[in-house]
Structure formats: structure tokens, C-alpha cells
C-alpha beads as a LAMMPS data file, in Angstrom:
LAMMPS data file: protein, C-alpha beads

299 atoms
298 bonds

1 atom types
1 bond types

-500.0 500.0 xlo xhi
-500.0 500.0 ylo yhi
-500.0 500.0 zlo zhi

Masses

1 110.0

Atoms # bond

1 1 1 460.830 -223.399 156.326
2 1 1 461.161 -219.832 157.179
3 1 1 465.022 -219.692 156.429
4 1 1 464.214 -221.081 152.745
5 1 1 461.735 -218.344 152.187
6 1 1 464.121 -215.911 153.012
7 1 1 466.993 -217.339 151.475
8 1 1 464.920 -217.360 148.142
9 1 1 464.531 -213.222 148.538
10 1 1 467.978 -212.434 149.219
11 1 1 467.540 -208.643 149.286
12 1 1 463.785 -208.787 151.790
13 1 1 464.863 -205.699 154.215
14 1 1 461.870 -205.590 156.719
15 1 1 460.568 -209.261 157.845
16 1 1 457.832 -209.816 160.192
17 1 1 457.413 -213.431 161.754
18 1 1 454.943 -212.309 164.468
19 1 1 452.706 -214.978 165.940
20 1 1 454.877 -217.918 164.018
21 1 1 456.102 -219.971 167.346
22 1 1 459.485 -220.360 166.689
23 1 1 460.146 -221.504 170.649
24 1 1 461.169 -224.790 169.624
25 1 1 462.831 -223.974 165.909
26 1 1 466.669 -224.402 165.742
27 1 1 468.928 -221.687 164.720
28 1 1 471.713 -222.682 163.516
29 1 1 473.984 -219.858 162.447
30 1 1 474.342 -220.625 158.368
31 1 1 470.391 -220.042 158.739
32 1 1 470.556 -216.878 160.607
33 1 1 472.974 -215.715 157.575
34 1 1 469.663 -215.592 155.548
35 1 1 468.479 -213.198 157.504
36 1 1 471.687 -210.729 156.366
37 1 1 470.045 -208.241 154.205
38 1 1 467.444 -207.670 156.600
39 1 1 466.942 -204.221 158.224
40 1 1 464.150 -204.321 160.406
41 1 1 462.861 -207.707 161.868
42 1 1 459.209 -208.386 163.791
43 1 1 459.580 -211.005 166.181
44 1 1 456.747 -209.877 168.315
45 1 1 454.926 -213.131 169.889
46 1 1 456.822 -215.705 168.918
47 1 1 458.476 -217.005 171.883
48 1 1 462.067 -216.879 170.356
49 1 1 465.246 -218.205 173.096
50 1 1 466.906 -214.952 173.934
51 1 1 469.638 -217.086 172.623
52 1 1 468.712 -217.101 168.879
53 1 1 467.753 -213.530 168.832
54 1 1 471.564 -212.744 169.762
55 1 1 472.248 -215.359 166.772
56 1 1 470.150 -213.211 164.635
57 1 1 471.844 -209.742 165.512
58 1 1 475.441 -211.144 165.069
59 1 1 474.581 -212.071 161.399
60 1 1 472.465 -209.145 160.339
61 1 1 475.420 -206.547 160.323
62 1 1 473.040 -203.567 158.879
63 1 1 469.604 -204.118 161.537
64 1 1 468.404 -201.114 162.581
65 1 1 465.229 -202.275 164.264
66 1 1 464.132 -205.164 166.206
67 1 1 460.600 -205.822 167.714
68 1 1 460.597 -208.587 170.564
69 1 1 457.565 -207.829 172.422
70 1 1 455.439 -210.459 173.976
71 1 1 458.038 -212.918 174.290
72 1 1 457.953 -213.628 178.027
73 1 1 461.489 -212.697 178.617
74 1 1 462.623 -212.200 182.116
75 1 1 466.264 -211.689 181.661
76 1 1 468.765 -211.157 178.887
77 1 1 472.129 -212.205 177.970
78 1 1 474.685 -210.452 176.686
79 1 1 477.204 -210.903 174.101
80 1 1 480.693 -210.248 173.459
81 1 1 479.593 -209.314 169.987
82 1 1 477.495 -205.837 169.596
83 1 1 475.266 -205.325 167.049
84 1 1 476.455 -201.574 166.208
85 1 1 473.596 -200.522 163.474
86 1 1 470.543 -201.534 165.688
87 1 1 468.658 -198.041 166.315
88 1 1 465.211 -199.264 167.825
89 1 1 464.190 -202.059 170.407
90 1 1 460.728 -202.567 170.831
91 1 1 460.527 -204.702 173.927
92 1 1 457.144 -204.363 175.528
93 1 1 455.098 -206.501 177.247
94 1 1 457.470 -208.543 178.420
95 1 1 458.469 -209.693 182.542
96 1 1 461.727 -207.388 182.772
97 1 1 461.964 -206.377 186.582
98 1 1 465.224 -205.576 187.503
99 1 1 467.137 -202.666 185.526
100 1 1 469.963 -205.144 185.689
101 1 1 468.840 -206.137 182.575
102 1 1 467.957 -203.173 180.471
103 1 1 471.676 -202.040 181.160
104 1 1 472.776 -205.038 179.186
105 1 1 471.115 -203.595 175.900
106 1 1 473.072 -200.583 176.319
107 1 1 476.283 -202.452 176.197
108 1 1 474.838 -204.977 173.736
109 1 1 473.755 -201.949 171.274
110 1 1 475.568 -198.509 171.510
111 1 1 473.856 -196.690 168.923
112 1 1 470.599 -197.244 170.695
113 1 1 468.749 -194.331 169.668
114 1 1 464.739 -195.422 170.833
115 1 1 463.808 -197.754 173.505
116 1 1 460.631 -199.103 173.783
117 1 1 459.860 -200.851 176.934
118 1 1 456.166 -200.564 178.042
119 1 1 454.435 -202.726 180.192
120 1 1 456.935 -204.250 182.016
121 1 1 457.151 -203.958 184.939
122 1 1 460.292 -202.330 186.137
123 1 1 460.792 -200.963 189.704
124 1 1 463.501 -198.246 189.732
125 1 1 466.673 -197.137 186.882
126 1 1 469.459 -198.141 189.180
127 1 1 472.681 -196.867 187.487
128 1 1 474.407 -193.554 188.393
129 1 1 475.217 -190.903 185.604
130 1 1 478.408 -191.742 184.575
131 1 1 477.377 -195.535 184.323
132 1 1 473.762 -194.049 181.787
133 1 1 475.909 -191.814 180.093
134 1 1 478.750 -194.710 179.113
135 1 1 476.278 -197.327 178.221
136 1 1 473.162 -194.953 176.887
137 1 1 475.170 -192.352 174.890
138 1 1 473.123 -192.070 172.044
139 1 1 469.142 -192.748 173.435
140 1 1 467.133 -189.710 171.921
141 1 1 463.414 -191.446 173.290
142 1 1 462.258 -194.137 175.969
143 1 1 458.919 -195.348 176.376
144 1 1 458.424 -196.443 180.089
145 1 1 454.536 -196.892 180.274
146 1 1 453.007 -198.884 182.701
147 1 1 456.661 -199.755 184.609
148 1 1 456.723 -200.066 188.424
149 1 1 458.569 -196.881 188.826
150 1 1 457.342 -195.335 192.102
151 1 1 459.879 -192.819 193.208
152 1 1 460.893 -189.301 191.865
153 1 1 464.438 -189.726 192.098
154 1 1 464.190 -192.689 188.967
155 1 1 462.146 -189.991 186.911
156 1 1 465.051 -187.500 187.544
157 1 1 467.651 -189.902 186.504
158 1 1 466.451 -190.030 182.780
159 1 1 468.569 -186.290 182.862
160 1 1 471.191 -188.487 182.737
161 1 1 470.859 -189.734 179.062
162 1 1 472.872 -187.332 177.306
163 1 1 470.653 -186.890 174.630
164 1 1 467.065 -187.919 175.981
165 1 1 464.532 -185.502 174.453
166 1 1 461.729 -187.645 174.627
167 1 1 459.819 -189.517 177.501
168 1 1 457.129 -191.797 177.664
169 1 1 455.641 -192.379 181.073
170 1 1 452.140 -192.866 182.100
171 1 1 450.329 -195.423 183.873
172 1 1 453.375 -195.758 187.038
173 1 1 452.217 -195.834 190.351
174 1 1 454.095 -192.304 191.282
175 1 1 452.118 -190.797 189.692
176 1 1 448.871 -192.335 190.319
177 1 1 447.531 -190.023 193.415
178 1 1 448.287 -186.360 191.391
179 1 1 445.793 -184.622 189.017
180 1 1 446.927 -184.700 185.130
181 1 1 448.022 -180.796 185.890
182 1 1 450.197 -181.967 188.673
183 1 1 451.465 -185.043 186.955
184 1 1 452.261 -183.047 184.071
185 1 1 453.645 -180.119 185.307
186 1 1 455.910 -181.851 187.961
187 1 1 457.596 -184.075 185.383
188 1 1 458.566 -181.331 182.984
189 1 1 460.153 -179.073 185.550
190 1 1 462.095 -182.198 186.719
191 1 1 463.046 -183.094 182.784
192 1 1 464.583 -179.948 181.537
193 1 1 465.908 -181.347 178.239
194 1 1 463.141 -183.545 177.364
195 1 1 460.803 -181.593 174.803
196 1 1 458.373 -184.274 174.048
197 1 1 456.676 -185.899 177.096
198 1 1 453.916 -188.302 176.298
199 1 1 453.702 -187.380 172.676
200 1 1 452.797 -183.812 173.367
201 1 1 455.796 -180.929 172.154
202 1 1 456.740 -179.124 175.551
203 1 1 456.434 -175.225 174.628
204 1 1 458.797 -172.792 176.085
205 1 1 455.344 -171.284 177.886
206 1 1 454.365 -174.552 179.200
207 1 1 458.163 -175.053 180.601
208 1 1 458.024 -172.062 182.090
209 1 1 454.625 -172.294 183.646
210 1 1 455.514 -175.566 184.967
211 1 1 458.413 -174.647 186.782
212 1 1 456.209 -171.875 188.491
213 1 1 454.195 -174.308 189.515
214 1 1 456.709 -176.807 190.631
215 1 1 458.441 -173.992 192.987
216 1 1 454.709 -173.159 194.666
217 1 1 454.155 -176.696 194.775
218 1 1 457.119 -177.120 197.080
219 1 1 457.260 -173.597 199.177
220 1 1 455.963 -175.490 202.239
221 1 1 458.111 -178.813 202.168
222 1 1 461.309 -178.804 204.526
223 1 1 464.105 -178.116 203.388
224 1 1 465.869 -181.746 203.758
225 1 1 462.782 -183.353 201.757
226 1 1 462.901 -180.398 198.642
227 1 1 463.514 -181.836 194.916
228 1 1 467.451 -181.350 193.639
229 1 1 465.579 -179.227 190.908
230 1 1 463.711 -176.305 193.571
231 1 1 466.867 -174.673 194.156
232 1 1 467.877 -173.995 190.458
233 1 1 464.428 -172.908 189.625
234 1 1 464.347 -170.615 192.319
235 1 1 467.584 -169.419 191.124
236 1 1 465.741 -168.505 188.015
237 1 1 462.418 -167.477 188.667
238 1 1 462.951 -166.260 192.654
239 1 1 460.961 -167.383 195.613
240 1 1 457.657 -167.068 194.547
241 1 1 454.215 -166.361 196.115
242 1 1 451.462 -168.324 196.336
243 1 1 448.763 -167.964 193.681
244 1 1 445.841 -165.656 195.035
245 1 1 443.000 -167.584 195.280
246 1 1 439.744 -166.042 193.771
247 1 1 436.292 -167.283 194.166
248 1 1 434.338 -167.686 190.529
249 1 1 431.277 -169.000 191.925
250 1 1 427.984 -167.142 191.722
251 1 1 426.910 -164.818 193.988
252 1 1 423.823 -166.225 196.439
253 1 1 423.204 -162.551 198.468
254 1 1 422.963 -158.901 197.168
255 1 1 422.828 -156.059 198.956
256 1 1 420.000 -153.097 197.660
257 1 1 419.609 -149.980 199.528
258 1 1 415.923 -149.219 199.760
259 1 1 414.814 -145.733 200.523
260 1 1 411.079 -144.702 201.868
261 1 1 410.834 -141.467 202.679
262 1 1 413.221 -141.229 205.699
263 1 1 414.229 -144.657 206.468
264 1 1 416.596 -146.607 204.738
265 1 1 417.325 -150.389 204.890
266 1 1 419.857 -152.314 202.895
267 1 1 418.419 -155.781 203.485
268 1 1 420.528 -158.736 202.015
269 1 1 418.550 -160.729 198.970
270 1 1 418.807 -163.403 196.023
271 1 1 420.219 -161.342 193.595
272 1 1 417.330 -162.416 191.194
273 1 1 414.480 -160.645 192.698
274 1 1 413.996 -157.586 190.872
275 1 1 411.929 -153.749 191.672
276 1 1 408.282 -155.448 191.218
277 1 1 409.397 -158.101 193.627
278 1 1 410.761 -155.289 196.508
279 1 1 407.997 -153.237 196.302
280 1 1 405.322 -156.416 197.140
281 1 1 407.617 -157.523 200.196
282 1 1 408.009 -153.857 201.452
283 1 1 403.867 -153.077 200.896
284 1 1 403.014 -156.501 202.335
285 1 1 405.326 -156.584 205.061
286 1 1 406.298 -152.840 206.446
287 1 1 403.862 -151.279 204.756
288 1 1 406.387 -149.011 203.119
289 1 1 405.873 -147.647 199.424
290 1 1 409.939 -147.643 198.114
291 1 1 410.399 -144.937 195.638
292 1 1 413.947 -145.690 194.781
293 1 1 416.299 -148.979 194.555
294 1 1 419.709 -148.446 194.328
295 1 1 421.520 -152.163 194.049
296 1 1 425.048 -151.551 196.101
297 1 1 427.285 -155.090 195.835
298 1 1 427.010 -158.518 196.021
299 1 1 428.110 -161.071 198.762

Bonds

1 1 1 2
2 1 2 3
3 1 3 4
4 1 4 5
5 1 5 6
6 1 6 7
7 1 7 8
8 1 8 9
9 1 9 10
10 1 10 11
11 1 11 12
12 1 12 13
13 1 13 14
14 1 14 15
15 1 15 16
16 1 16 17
17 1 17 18
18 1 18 19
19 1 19 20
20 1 20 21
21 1 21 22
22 1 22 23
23 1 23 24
24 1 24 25
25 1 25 26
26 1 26 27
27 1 27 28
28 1 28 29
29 1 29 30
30 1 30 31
31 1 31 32
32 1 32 33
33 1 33 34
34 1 34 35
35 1 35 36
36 1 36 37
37 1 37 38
38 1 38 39
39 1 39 40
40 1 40 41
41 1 41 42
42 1 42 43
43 1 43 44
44 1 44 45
45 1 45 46
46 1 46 47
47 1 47 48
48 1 48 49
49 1 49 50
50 1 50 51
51 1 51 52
52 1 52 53
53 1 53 54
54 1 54 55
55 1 55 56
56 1 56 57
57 1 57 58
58 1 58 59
59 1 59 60
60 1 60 61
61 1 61 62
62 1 62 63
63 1 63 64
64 1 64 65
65 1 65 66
66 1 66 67
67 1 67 68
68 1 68 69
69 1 69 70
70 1 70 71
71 1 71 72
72 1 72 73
73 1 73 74
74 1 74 75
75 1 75 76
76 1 76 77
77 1 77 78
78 1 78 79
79 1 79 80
80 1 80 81
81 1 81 82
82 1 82 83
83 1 83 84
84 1 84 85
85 1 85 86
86 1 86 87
87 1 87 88
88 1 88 89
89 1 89 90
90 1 90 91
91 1 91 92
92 1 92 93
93 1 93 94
94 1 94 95
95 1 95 96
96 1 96 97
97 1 97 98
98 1 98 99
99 1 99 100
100 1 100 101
101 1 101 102
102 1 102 103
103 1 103 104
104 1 104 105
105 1 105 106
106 1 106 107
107 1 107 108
108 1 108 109
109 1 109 110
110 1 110 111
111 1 111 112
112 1 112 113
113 1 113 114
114 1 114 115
115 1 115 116
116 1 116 117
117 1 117 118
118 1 118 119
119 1 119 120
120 1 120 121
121 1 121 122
122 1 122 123
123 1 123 124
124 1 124 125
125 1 125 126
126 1 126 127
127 1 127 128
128 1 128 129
129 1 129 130
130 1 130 131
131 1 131 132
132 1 132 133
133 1 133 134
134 1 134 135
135 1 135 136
136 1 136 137
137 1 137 138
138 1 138 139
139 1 139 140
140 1 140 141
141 1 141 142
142 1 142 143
143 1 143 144
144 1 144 145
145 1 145 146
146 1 146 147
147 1 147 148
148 1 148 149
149 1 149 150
150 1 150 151
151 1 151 152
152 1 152 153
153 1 153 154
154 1 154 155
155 1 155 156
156 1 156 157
157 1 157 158
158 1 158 159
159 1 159 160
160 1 160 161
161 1 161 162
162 1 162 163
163 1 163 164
164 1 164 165
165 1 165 166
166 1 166 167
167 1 167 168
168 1 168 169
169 1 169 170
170 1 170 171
171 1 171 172
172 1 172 173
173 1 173 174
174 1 174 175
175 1 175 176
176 1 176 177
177 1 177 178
178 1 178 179
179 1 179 180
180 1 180 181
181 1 181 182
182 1 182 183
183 1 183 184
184 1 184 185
185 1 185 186
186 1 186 187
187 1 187 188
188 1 188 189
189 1 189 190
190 1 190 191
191 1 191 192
192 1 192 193
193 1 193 194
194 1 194 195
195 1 195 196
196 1 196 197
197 1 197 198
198 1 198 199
199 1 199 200
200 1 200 201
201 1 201 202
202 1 202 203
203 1 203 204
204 1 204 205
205 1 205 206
206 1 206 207
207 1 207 208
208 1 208 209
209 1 209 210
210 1 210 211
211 1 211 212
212 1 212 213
213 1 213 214
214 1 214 215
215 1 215 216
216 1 216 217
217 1 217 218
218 1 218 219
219 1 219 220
220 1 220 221
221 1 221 222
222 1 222 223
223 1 223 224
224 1 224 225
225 1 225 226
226 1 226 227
227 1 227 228
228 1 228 229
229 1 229 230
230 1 230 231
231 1 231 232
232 1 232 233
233 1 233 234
234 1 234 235
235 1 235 236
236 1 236 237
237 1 237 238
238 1 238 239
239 1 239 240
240 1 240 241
241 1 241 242
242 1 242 243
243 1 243 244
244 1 244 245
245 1 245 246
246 1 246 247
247 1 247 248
248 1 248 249
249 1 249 250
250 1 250 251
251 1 251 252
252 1 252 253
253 1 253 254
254 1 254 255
255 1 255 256
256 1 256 257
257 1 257 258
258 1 258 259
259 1 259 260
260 1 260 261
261 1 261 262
262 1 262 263
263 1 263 264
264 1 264 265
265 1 265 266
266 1 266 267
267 1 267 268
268 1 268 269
269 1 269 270
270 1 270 271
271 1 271 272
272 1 272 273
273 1 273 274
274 1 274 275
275 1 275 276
276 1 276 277
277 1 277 278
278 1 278 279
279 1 279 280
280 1 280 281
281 1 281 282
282 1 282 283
283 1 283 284
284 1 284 285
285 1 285 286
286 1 286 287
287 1 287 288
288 1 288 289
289 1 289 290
290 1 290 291
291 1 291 292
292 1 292 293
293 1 293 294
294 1 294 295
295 1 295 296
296 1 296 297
297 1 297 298
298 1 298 299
């Protein structure tokens, strides 16, 4: 039914079959031809084989963006035939694991330029940099939300996507046990290149207060256990001090100087009381009559 619709609008560029279970539909390829005109396709929810959707790219020569998000996939095949135009994969909520399988879409679709692969639940980027930079030459942005990524070493890996500028990543248990300063901070000083993290622009101030922070951060951490990026940033910025720290809270004591004839006391008080409040402790208590208050500092 769907292939008849389409075949009767031969020049329909976007399509979007979300929610239509198509699990259990047939593709056969002189159907999937009907999809050629298409540009960007919605597949989101609709159980489609992995099998079909590489049917689908091998007879759409001019997609640039495919959505296959809740479609249960584990795993992925690839094919001897790329898809060359594709641009953006929206692949989210799926049950891909193993980075195994993301590496496939980089051989699958070379011009890659935005990958979109939250909530699944990945555990680490495996590949080396020559390996990212062959089969991810042309990613520009990759959403990694809610993944299983858990060390720092897969966070400094996406500096090798040769022209990664943009990172999504929240919601990973790395980062679950720093403040948002510290989660924030520590990720742009390790992402040099990336200018947009989490949908906020990275400023040149913010970059450069960050890697402040990340070299104070790390002053006290041995030397075998320090980030690959401390030593460049010390390079830049030298080894710096710790921040001063300076106490903002209120003041709870004040010292007066209080002056009766020959005797002198500089007793500590709230520094709320004020001269009508002195001069009934000092004629109540020491029967002295002060004739002069002078307020020195506060403790």
C-alpha cells in the first residue's frame, strides 16, 4: 500500500512512515525504486529488518537523511554498496552496545556529516585514530546522550574525528559524580576543536578558563595517572597556582575599642549591637560611662 502511494507522487522528497509497522512488509527491490526521489525518509518506530533499510539506501541514490530510531536494532549489517549522499543518521533509542557496530555506518556512509545516537547504550569508542579518521572523515556533530561511556580516554578519542566541532554528551555515567562546572569545564579542555558542546557555543573566554581549571584540577594527581592534555596546557598557560580561597560569609564577631576614662577594653561582639546597646552593658555591668566607640575590624 505504501509503495503505491509513493509511486503515485513520483517527485515526494521527505517521507515519514513513523509508527506504520512495517516488521513484517516485504521489500522487494522494484518497490524500494519508488522510494528514488526521496531525500529524507522517517522510519522512526516502525520495526523495519535492518535488511530492507539497506534495500532502501541502495535505491534512493540522492538521501541525505535517514531517521531509524526506536527500531530495536542491536546490530547492523553492512553492505558492499554505500549510500554516498546520506548526511544525517538519526539512530536513537535503539540497543547498540558494542562500537563494533557504529564503525560499520562509517564505512556504509562516508559523507556522514551528523550522527545521532542517543540513548543507546554504548560502553566505550574502540577504534584508534587512524581507523576514526579513515572511516569518520567527514562527521562535523555526534550526539552521544545517555551512552554507557564511563572512561575519559573514549571522551578524548572524539579528537580524532577530523572535523568534529560539535558534541553531545550528557547523561553518561563518567560524568555522573562531578558538579555541572566540573563536568563542563573538564570536557572542553579535553575537546579542543569542538566549539559547540551540548548546544551551548564554547567562547574563547570559556576555553581558556576551562583549561585553567583543568590544570588546577590536576596539580595534585601523579604524574603516571595525569590526562594526555595537562602537559600541553601547561605548556601554554604554565604551572599554575591554586586559586586563593576567600571566605564571603558574614562576619559573626566585631571588635570595638571602648574607652572610659583610663581603661580601655576591646571586647569581641555581634556586629549588630550598636552605641545605645554598649553603653547599657558597660553601665549595667562595670559600671563604666563610655564616652567614645571606635569600631576597629571584624572577625
Amino acid at each position: 500500500m505504501i509503495s503505491k502511494i509513493v509511486v503515485n507522487i513520483p517527485n515526494v522528497e521527505f517521507i515519514n512512515l513513523s509508527s506504520n509497522p512495517l516488521a513484517e512488509s516485504p521489500l522487494e527491490p522494484h518497490v524500494a525504486r519508488a522510494f528514488s526521489r526521496v531525500r529524507r525518509l522517517v522510519l522512526n518506530n516502525t520495526q523495519i529488518s535492518w535488511d530492507a533499510v539497506l534495500m532502501l539506501t541502495q535505491q534512493i541514490p540522492e538521501l541525505e537523511e535517514l531517521f531509524l530510531c526506536l527500531n530495536e536494532y542491536s546490530s547492523v549489517r553492512t553492505s558492499s554498496t554505500i549510500c554516498p549522499t546520506l548526511r544525517l543518521l538519526h539512530i536513537t533509542d535503539n540497543s547498540l552496545h558494542d562500537w563494533a557496530e557504529v564503525r560499520k555506518f562509517g564505512s556504509m556512509f562516508p559523507s556522514l556529516d551528523t550522527l545521532v545516537m542517543a540513548n543507546n547504550n554504548l560502553a566505550s569508542i574502540q577504534d584508534s585514530e587512524d581507523i576514526l579518521q579513515r572511516l569518520f572523515p567527514n562527521l562535523r556533530s555526534i550526539n552521544l546522550h545517555n551512552s554507557g561511556l564511563n572512561r575519559w580516554e573514549d571522551v578524548e578519542k572524539l579528537n580524532f574525528f577530523p572535523k568534529l566541532e560539535e558534541v553531545r554528551l550528557q547523561g553518561i555515567p563518567l560524568l555522573q559524580t562531578y558538579t555541572n562546572t566540573e563536568r563542563r569545564s573538564l570536557m572542553v579542555a579535553r575537546l579542543p576543536s569542538v566549539s559547540v558542546l551540548n548546544g551551548s557555543v564554547v567562547t574563547d573566554s570559556e576555553r581558556e578558563d576551562a583549561e585553567r581549571f583543568f590544570i588546577r584540577y590536576y596539580l595534585e594527581c601523579p604524574e603516571r595517572e595525569l590526562p594526555y592534555r595537562y602537559h600541553s596546557l601547561v605548556t601554554k598557560y604554565g604551572k599554575l597556582e591554586p586559586l586563593a580561597e576567600i571566605d564571603l560569609k558574614p562576619r559573626c564577631r566585631a571588635q570595638v575599642e571602648v574607652h572610659c576614662e583610663e581603661k580601655v577594653e576591646h571586647p569581641l561582639t555581634p556586629p549588630t549591637y550598636d552605641v545605645v546597646v554598649y553603653k547599657w552593658m558597660h553601665q549595667n555591668g562595670a559600671e563604666m560611662r563610655p564616652f567614645k566607640l571606635s569600631a576597629l575590624t571584624r572577625r
